[in-house]
C-alpha positions in Angstrom: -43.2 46.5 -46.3 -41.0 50.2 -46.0 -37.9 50.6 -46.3 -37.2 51.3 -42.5 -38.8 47.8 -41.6 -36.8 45.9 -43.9 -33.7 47.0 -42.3 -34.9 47.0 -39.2 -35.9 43.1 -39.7 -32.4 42.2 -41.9 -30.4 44.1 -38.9 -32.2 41.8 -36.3 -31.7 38.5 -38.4 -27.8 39.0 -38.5 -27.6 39.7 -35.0 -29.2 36.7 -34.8 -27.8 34.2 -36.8 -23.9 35.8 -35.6 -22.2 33.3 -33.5 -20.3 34.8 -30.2 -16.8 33.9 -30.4 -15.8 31.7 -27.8 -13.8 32.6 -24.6 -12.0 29.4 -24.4 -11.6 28.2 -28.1 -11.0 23.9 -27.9 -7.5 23.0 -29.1 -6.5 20.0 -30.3 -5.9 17.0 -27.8 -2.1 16.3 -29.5 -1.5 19.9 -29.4 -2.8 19.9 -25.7 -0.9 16.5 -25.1 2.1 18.0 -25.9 1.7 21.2 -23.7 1.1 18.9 -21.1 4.0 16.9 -21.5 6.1 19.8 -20.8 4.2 21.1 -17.4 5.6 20.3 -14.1 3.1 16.9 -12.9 2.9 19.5 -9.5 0.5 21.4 -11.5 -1.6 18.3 -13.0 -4.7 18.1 -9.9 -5.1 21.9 -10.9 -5.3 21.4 -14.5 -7.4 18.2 -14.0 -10.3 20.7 -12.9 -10.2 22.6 -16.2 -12.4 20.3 -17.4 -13.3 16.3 -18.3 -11.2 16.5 -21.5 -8.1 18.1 -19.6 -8.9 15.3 -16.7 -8.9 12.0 -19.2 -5.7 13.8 -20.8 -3.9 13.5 -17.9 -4.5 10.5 -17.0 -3.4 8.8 -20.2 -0.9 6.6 -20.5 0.4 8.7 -23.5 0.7 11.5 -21.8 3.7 9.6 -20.0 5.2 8.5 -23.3 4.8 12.3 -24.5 6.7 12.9 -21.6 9.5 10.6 -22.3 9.6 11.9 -25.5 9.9 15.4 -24.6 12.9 15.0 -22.5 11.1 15.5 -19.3 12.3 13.4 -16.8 10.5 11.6 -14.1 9.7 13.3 -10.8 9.0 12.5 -7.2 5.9 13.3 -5.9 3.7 12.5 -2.6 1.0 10.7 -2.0 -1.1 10.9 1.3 -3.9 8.6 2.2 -6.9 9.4 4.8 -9.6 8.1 6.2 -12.4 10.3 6.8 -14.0 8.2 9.6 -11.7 5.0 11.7 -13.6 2.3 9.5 -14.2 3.7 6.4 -12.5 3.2 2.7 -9.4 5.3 2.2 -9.0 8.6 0.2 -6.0 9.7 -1.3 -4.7 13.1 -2.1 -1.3 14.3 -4.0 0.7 17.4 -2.7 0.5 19.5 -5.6 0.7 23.5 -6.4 -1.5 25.8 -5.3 -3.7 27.4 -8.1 -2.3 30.8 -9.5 0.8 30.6 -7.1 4.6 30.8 -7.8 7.3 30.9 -5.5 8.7 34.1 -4.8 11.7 35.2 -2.6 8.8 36.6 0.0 7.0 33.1 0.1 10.4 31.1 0.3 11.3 33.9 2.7 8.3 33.4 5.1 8.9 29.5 4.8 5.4 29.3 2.5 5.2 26.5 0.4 2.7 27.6 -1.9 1.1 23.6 -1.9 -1.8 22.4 -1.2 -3.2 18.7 -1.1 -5.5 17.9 -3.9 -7.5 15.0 -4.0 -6.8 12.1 -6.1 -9.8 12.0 -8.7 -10.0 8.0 -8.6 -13.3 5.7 -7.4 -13.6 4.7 -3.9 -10.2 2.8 -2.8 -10.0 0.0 -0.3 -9.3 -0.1 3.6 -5.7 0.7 3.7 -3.3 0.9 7.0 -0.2 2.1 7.3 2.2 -1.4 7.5 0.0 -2.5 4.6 0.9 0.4 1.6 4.0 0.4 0.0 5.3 2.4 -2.9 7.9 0.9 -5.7 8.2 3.2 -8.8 5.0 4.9 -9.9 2.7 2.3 -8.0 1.2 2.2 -4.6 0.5 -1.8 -3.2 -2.0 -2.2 -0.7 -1.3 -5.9 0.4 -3.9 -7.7 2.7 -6.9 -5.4 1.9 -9.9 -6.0 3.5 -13.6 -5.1 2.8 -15.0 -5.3 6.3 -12.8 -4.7 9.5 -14.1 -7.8 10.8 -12.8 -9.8 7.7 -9.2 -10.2 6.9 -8.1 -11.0 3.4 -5.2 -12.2 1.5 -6.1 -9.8 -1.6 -3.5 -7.4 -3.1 -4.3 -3.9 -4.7 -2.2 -1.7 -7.0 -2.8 2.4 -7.5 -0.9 3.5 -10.5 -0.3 6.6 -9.9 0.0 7.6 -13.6 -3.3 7.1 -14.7 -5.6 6.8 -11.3 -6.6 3.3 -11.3 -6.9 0.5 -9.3 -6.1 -2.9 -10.2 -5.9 -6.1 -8.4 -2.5 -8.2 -8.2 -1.8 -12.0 -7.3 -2.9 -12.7 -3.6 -1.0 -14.0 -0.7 -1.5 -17.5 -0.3 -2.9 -17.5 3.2 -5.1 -15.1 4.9 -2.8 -12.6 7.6 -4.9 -11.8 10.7 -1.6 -9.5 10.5 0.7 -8.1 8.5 3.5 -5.3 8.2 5.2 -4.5 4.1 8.7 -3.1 3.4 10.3 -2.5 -0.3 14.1 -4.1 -0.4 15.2 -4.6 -4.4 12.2 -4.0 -5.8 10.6 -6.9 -4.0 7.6 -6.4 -1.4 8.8 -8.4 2.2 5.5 -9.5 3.9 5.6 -10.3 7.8 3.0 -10.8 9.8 0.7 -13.6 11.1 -2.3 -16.3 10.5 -3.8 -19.4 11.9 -3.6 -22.4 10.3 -7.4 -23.5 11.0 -10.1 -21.2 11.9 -11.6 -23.1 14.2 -11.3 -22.5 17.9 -8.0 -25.1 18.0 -6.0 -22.8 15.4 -2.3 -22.0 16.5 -1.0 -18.9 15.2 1.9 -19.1 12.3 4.4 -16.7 11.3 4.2 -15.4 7.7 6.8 -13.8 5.4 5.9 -14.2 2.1 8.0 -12.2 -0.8 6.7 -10.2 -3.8 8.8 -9.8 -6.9 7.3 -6.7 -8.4 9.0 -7.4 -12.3 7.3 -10.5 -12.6 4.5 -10.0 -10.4 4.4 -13.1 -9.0 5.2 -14.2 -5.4 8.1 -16.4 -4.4 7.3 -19.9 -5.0 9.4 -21.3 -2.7 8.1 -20.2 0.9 10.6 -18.9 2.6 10.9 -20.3 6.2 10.8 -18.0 8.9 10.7 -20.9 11.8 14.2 -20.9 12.7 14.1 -17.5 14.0 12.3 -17.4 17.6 10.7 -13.8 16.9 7.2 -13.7 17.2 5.6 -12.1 13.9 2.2 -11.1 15.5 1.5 -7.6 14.9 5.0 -6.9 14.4 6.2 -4.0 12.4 9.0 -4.2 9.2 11.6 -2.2 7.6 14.5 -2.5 5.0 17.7 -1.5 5.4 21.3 -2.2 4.5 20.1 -4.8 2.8 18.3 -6.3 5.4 14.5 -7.2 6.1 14.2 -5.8 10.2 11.2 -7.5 11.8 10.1 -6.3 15.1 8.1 -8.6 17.3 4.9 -7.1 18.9 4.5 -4.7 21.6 5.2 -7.4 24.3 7.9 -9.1 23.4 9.7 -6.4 21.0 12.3 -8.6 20.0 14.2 -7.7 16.5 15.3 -10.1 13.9 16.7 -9.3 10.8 16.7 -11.5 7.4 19.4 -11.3 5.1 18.4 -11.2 1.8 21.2 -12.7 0.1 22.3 -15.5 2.6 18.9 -16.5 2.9 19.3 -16.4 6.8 17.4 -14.8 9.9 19.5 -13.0 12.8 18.4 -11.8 15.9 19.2 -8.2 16.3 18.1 -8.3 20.2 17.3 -5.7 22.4 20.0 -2.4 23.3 19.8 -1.1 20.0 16.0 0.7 20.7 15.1 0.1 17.1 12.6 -2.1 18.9 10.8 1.0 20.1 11.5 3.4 17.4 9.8 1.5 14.6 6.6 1.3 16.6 6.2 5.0 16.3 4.8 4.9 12.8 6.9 8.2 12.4 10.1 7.1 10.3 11.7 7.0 6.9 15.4 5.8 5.4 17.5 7.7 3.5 20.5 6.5 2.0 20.7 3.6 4.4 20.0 6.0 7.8 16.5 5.8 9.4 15.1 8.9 10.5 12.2 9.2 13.8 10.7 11.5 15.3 10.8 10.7 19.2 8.8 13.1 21.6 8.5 15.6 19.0 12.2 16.1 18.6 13.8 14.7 15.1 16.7 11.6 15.6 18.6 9.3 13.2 19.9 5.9 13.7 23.2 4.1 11.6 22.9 0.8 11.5 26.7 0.8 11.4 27.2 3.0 13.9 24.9 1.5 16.3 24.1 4.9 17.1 21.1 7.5 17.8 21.9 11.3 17.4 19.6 14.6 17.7 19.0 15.9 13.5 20.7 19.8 14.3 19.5 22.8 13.1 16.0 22.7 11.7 15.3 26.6 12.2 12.1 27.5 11.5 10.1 24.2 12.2 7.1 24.5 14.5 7.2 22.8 17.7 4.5 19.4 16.8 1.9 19.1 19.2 1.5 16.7 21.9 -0.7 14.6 20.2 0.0 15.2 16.3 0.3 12.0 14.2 3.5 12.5 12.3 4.6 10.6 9.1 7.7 10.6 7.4 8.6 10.1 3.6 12.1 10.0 1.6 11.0 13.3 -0.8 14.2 13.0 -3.1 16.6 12.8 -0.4 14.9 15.2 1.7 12.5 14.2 4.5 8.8 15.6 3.7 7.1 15.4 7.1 3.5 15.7 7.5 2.0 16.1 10.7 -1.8 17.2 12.2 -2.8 19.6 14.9 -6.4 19.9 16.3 -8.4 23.1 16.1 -10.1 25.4 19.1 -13.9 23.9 19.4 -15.4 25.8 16.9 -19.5 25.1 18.4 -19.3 21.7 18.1 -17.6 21.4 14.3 -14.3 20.1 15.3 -11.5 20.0 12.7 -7.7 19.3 12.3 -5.3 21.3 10.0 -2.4 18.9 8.1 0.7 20.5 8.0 3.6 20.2 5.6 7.6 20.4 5.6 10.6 19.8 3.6 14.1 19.4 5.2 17.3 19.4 3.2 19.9 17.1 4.7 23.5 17.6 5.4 26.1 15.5 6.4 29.3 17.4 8.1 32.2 16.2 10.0 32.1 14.9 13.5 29.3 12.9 12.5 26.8 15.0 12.5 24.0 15.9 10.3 22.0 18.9 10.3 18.8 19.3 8.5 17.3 22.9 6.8 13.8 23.4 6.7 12.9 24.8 2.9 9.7 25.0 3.2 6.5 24.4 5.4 2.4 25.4 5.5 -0.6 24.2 6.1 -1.8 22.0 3.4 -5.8 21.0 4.2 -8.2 21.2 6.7 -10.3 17.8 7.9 -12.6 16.8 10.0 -11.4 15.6 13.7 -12.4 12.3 12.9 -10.3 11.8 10.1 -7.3 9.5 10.2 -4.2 10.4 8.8 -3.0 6.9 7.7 0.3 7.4 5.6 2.7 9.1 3.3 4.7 8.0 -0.2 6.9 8.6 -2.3 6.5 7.9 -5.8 8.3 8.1 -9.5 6.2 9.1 -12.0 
């Protein structure tokens, strides 16, 4: 063989055998565990698509002691769930920060958020409502859930919103036909309605069951609700001032509250509206005052007062459309409002945009309080036949 061939071939076999250095060199999963640890959770849906190592990191449970150790301290965020068509399984997304986006004094300027909704990367989640999901530290209940709209159950579901899983939780003891949650202490109060037989001679029962979510385990001791002439089909709930509100259906819309640490029921009665207010699936409390929004217009209610006032100021907040679904959530003190608004027929692919906003509140003299809207934008595009179920709040 010449000379010139042997090069030639020698040149060829270390081109060969180099190895191209790699545009994204693997680190090591402490070293990534701790970088992690230190990054806003607004950024984790973003970071989950790096790839199925960055994924399974953030959905550790030791990324949340890494945390802890770090000094980070917990944060609030949102969680939204939807149903993609009226009877199917729920699906949830987080508000979270859009990719390669910082705020800058033009974006707060023009009131854009810079979020997006991301969905939550967890299996198929069961039929949810909105009276049925509550959220109590870093976990989302789904009381009553039911396979089949047809069949009501007495099963109980927990998201933890730290690592993305389901997992099921002691059961009520009877099966609601109906049933409306609300968080007071910690505990889970559980209104609603069942029949005692389910034969065609059945009488309808009120149910109010109670959920103590340190031990996990309900109340042993039934609590009687017969004493109080309210009646608890279909009826919507709410805690506040230390008090479990029950509001009778949309017939009767009587309102009794239980007192929590008498152990007694009171009727509330009719004057007060609350009756009509709670119906509208578009409230939240914070700091013991309950905030609607009634004909597209925001109002607050004190419980001590007795009172219902206009929210002033929100400059900058859209006008909500006739026939948005709006939900409410207590975002740190703030009210995050989410609402929807239907698209021009596009050839037949109708869709809805969600919207976001957050309002800072302010309490000034005269009783008054005035809200500021920080921030607001669009945050995803569904399908029309999508149904916008429910906001949360939770610690994580």
């Amino acid at each position: 063989m010449s000379s010139p061939e042997k090069k030639r071939k020698r040149k060829t076999t270390n081109k060969t055998n180099k190895k191209k250095p790699s545009p994204n060199p693997s680190l090591p999963d402490d070293l990534l565990m701790s970088i992690f640890a230190r990054v806003s959770r607004l950024y984790y849906p973003t970071l989950s698509l790096v790839s199925k190592s960055f994924r399974s990191l953030l959905t550790s449970p030791e990324l949340y002691k890494a945390r802890s150790l770090s000094g980070q301290t917990e944060c609030c965020c949102l969680y939204v769930c939807i149903r993609f068509k009226p009877y199917s399984n729920s699906t949830w997304f987080t508000l979270c920060r859009k990719p390669d986006q910082t705020l800058t004094n033009e974006t707060i300027k023009n009131k854009s958020s810079g979020y997006v909704l991301a969905k939550v990367p967890i299996p198929p989640s069961p039929r949810a409502h909105f009276s049925s999901l509550v959220a109590i530290g870093s976990n989302i209940y789904n009381i009553g859930v039911s396979k089949s709209i047809y069949q009501p159950s007495s099963s109980v579901s927990i998201l933890d919103c730290r690592t993305h899983t389901w997992r099921e939780a002691p059961s009520l003891r009877v099966v609601p036909m109906s049933l409306s949650a609300s968080v007071l202490d910690e505990k889970i109060y559980v209104a609603g309605s069942y029949k005692d037989d389910y034969g065609d001679s059945g009488s309808w029962k009120n149910l109010f069951e109670v959920f103590d979510t340190k031990t996990q385990i309900w109340d042993p001791d039934p609590i009687s609700c017969g004493e109080t002439t309210c009646n608890f089909l279909n009826c919507k709930t709410a805690c506040i001032d230390g008090k479990f509100y029950v509001v009778s259906d949309v017939i009767y819309r009587d309102v009794c509250a239980y007192e929590s640490k008498e152990g007694r029921w009171d009727l509330v009665g009719l004057g007060s509206y609350m009756e009509h207010h709670l119906f509208l699936d578009s409230c939240c409390d914070i700091d013991n005052i309950w905030y609607f929004v009634f004909q597209g217009r925001f109002i607050w209610y004190d419980t001590k007062e007795i009172q219902w006032r206009h929210l002033k100021g929100l400059v900058g907040l859209p006008k909500f459309p006739p026939s948005a679904r709006i939900r409410l959530a207590n975002y740190s003190g703030k009210i995050a409002v989410f609402w929807d608004d239907v698209l021009p027929c596009n050839g037949g692919d109708n869709k809805k945009m969600i919207w976001c906003a957050e309002i800072a509140l302010e309490k000034r003299k005269s009783y008054e309080i005035w809200g500021k809207v920080e921030l607001f934008d669009h945050v995803l595009t569904v399908p029309i036949t999508c149904v916008f179920e429910k906001v949360l709040a939770v610690t994580v």
